[in-house]
C-alpha positions as a printed Julia matrix, in Angstrom:
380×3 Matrix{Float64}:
   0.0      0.0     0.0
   0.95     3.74   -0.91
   1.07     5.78    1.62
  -0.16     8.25   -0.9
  -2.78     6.63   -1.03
  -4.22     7.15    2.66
  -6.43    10.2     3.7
  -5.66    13.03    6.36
  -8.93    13.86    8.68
  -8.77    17.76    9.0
  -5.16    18.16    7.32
  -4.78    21.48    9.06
  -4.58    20.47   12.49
  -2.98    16.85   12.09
  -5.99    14.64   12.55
  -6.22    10.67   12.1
  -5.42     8.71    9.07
  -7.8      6.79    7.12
  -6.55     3.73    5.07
  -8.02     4.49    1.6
  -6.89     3.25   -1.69
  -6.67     6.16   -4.17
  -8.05     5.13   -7.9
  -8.58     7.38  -11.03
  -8.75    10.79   -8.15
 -11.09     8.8    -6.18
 -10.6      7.72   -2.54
 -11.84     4.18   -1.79
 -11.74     3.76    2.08
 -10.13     0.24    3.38
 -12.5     -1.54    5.68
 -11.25    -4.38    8.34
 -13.87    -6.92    8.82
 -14.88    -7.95   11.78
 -17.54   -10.41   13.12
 -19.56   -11.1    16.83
 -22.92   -10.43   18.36
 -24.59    -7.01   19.75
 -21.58    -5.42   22.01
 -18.75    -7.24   20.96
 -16.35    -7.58   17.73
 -13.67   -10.04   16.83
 -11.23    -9.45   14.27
 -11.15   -12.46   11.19
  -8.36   -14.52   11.2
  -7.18   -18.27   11.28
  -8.19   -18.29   14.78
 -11.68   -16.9    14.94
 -12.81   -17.19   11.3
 -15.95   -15.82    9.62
 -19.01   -18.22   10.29
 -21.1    -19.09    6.66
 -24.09   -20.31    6.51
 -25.16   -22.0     3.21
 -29.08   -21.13    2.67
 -30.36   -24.28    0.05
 -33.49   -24.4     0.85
 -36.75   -22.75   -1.7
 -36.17   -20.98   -4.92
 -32.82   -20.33   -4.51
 -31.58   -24.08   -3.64
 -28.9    -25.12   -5.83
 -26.94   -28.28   -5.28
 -23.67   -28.13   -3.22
 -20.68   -29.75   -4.61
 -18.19   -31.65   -2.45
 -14.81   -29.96   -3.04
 -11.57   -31.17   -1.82
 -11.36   -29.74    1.67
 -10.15   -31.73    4.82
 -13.22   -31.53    6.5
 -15.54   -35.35    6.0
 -18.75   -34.53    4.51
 -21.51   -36.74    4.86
 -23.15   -38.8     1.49
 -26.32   -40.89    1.06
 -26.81   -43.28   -0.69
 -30.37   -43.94   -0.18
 -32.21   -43.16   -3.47
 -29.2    -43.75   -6.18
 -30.12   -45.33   -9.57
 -28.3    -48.6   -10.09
 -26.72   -49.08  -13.49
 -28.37   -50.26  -16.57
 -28.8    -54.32  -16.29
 -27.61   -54.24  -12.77
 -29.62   -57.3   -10.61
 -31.93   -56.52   -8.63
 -33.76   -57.65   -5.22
 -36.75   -59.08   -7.71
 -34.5    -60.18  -10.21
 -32.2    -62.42   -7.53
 -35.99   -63.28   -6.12
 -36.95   -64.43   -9.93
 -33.57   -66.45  -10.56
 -33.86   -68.32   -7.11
 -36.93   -69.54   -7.75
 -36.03   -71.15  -10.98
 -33.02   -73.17   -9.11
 -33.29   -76.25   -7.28
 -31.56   -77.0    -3.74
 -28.51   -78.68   -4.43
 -27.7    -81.62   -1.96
 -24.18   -80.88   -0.67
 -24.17   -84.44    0.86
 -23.35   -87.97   -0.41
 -25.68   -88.19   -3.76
 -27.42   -91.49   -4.22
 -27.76   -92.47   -7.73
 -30.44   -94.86   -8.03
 -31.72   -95.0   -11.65
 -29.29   -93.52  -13.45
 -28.34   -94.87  -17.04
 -24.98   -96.1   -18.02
 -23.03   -94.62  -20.78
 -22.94   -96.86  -23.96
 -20.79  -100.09  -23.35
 -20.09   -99.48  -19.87
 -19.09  -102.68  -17.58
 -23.0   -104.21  -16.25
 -23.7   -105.97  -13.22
 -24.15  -108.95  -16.14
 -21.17  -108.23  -17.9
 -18.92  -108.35  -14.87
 -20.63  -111.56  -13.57
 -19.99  -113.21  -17.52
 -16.29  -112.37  -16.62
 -15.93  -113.93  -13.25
 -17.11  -116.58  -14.95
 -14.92  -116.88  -17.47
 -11.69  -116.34  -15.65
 -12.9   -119.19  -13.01
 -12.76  -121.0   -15.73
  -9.01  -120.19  -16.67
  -8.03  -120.77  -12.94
  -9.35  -124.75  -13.24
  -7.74  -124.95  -16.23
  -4.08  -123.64  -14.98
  -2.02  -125.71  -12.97
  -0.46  -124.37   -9.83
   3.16  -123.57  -10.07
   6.01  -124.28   -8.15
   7.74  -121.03   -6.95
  10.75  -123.12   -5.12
  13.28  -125.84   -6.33
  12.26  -126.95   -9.49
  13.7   -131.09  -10.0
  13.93  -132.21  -13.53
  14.41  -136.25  -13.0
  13.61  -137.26  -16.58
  13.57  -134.68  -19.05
  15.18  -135.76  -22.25
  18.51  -133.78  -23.41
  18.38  -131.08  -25.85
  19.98  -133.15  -29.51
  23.81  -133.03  -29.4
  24.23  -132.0   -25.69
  27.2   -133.43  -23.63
  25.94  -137.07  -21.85
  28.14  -138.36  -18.94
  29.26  -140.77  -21.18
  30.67  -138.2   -23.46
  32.31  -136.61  -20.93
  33.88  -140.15  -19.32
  35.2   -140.64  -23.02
  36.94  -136.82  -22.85
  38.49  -137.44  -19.58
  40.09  -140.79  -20.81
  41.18  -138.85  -24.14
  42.67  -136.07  -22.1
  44.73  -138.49  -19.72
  46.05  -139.91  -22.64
  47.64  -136.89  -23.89
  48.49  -135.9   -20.66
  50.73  -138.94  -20.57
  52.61  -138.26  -23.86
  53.47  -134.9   -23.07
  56.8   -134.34  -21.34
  56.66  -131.71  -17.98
  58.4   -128.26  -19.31
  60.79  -126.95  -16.81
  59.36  -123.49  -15.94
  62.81  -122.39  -14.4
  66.13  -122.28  -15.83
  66.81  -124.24  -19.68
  69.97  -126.21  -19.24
  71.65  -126.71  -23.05
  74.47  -129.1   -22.67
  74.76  -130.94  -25.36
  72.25  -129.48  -28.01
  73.93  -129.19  -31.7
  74.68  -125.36  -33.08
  72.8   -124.61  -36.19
  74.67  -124.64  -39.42
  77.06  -121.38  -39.97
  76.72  -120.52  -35.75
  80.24  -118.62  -34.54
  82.36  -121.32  -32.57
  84.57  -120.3   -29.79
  87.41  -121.64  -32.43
  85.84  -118.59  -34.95
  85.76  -115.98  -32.18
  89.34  -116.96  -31.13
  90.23  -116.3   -34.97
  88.42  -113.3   -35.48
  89.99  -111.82  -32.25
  93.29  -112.67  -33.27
  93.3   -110.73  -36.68
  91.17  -107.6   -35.07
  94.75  -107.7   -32.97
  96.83  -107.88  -35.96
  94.66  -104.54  -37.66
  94.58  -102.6   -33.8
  98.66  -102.76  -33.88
  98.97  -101.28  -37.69
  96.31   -98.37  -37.09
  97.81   -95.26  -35.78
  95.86   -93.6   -32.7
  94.17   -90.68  -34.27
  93.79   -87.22  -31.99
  90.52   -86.8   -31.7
  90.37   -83.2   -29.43
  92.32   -80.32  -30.93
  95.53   -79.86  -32.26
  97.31   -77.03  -30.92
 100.79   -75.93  -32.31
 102.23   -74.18  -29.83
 105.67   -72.99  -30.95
 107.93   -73.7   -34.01
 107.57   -73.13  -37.72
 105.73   -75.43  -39.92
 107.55   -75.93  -43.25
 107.06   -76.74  -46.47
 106.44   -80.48  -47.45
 108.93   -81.43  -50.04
 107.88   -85.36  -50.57
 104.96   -87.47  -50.04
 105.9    -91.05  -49.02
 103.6    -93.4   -50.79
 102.43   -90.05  -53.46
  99.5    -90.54  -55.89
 100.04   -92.9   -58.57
 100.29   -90.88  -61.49
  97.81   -90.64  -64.47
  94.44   -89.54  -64.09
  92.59   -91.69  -61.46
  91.93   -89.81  -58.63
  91.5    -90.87  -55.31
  88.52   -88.99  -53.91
  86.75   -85.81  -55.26
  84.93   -82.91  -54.14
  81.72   -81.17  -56.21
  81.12   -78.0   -54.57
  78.08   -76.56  -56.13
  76.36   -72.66  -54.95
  72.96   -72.85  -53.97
  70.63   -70.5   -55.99
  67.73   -70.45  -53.38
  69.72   -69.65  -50.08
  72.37   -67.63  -48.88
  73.85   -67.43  -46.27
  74.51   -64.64  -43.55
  76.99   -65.84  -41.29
  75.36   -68.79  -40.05
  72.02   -67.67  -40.44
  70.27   -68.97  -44.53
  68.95   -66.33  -46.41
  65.81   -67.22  -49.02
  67.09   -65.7   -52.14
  64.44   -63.4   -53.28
  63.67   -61.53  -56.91
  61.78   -59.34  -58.5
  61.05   -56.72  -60.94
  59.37   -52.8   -61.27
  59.0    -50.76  -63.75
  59.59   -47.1   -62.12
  58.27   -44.0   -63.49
  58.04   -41.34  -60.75
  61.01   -40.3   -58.83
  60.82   -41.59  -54.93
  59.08   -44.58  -56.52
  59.19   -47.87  -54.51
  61.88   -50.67  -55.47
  61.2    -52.96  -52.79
  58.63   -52.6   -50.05
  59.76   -52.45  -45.97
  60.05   -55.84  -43.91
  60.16   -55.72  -40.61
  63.11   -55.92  -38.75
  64.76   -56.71  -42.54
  67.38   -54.79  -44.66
  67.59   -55.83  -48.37
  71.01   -56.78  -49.36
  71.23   -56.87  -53.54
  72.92   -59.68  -54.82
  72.44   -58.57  -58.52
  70.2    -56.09  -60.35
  70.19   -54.4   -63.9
  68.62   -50.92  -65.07
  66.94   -51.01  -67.96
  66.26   -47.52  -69.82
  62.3    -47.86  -71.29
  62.11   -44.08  -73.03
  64.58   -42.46  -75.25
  64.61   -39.39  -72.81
  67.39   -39.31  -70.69
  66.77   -40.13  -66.6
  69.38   -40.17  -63.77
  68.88   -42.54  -62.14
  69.8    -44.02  -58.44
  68.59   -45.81  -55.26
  68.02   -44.58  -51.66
  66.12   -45.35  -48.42
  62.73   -44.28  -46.92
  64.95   -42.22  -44.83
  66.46   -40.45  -48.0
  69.85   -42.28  -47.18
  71.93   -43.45  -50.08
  71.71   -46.66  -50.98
  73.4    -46.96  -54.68
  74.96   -43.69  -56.21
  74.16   -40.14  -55.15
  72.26   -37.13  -56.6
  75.83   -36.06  -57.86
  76.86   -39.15  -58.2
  74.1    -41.27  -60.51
  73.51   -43.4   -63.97
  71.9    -41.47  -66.72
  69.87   -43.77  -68.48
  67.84   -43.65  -72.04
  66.89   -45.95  -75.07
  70.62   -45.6   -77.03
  69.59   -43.83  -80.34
  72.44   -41.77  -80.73
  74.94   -43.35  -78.79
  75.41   -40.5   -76.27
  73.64   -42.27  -73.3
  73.67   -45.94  -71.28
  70.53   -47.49  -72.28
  71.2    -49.85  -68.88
  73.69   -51.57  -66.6
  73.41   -55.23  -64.88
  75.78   -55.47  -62.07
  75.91   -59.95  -61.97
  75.43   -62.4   -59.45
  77.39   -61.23  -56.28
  77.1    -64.11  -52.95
  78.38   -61.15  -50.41
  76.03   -58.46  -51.79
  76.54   -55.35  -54.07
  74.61   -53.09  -51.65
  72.72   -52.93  -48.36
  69.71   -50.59  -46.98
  71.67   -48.93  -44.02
  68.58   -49.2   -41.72
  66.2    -52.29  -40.91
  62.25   -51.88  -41.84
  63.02   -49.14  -44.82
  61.54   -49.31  -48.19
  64.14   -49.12  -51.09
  63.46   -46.08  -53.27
  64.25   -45.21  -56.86
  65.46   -41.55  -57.52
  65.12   -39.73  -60.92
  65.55   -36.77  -62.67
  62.79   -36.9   -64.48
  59.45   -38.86  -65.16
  60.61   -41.53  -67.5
  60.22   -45.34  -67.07
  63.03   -47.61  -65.95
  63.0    -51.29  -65.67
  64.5    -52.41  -62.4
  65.49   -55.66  -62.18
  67.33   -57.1   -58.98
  68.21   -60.38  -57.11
  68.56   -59.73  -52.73
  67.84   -61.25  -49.87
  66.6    -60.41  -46.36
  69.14   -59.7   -43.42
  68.87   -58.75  -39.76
């Protein structure tokens, strides 16, 4: 609130206030309601509230809706419509009178038909019969020792006359058989199969083994070690190589062409070709943990336009020539150019990549196509 807003009794001489609120010029005075019977007022608040009374009653009733408040308001019941189809007293009345008592005790069924080829008193009696007449029929069995006295043997079954005429065939051959001596063989006299060795032979043999032990020289079979003196030169042989042609032993010694070796380590002798047009073009691609060692290769000019050419590494490292120092190569019209270069087969290697896990590059001047052609293998 504005205290603009409130009005001044008798400005002049400083009378009371008056709470108005001032709208459009016009002074609307607040009013504080209060509520109580004749002689007394109480101010509205929480604790003494304003009593309502709800008048519903002649023209002006209307119906008074139940809102959410905390305070239980009574309902009844007593005259709502049921829903449509709902049962009723009369209906339940109607429906009871259509049902019969059930008997919730034993139920006696005393005329009731059988289903279709049930079991009759007759029927059952026909069977009693019947199976009365099975019982007469079956003899009673014995359920403890069973004695056969007489029955006949099945056809080719032993008899105890067989088995007499086994025993005597068995004790026969028992008789001709000699005991075998399950512990040590004694051979004393027994004759040696043709061709055996005789202790005569083996005296023989050991004699001339002798004779051969005393002309063989002991041979040294840990290291020789020269440890001081001069070895010379041999002048004579004693017992020299007839002469003529016949030799006495030979040695082929023949180079692999699929593995070199690297120290002790073999080497799978690799080749292959490129045709490279583009300078920094790759020779041979990286392998890990691998530098290429070229055993051979040959440059083979493809265009008539001149191209220097040489090799380095991923790295730009010089492998084979320099940028100074190259092979200019071209188809040989004129005579004035190489028109290519094979360096041969070479076991220890003509060149190496300096650095393990590089590819091999070719270098040229300009774009023309060489043939490079190259035999290498793969080293740690």
């Amino acid at each position: 609130m504005n205290m603009a807003d409130n009005t001044v009794l008798n400005a002049g001489a400083g009378g009371d206030t008056l709470a108005t609120d001032d709208i459009a010029g016009i002074k609307h005075q607040r009013v504080k309601i209060e509520h109580g019977a004749d002689g007394a007022a109480s101010d509205v608040s929480t604790a003494s509230p304003l009593p309502v009374s709800l008048a519903n009653t002649g023209a002006n009733a209307t119906a008074v809706k139940v809102d959410g408040s905390a305070v239980t308001q009574p309902v009844s019941a007593a005259a709502l419509p049921l829903p449509t189809g709902a049962a009723t007293e009369a209906t339940l009345g109607t429906l009871n009178g259509k049902v019969t008592a059930c008997n919730t005790g034993a139920v006696t069924v005393a005329a009731s038909a059988l289903p279709t080829g049930a079991a009759s008193s007759a029927l059952q009696t026909s069977g009693n019969a019947s199976l009365t007449s099975l019982d007469g029929k079956v003899t009673a069995c014995n359920t403890g020792a069973v004695t056969v006295a007489g029955s006949a043997l099945p056809t080719g079954a032993a008899t105890s006359a067989l088995q007499t005429s086994g025993n005597a065939s068995l004790t026969s051959i028992d008789g001709k058989v000699t005991a075998c001596n399950t512990g040590a063989v004694t051979v004393a006299g027994s004759a040696l199969p043709t061709g055996a060795a005789t202790s005569a032979l083996q005296t023989s043999g050991n004699a001339s083994l002798t004779s051969i032990d005393g002309k063989v020289t002991a041979c040294n079979t840990g290291a020789v070690v020269v440890a001081s003196g001069t070895l010379t030169a041999v002048t004579g042989i004693t017992n020299a190589l007839p002469a003529g042609t016949n030799l006495l032993g030979s040695i082929i010694a023949q180079q692999s062409s699929s593995v070199v070796y690297d120290g002790a380590t073999a080497c799978t002798v690799k080749r292959s070709n490129v045709v490279v047009a583009a300078d920094g073009a790759t020779v041979l691609a990286a392998v890990a943990d691998k530098k290429f060692r070229v055993l051979a290769i040959a440059f083979t000019a493809v265009s008539a336009t001149v191209t220097n050419v040489y090799l380095e590494d991923a790295d730009g490292a010089d492998v084979f020539g320099t940028a100074a120092g190259y092979l200019p190569l071209g188809v040989n019209a004129d005579g004035d150019m190489i028109s290519g270069i094979v360096l041969p087969w070479n076991p220890g290697g003509w060149f190496q990549t300096p650095t393990a896990n590089k590819n091999l590059l070719a270098k040229l001047s300009a774009a023309q196509p060489v043939l490079i052609t190259l035999t290498y293998i793969e080293v740690a």
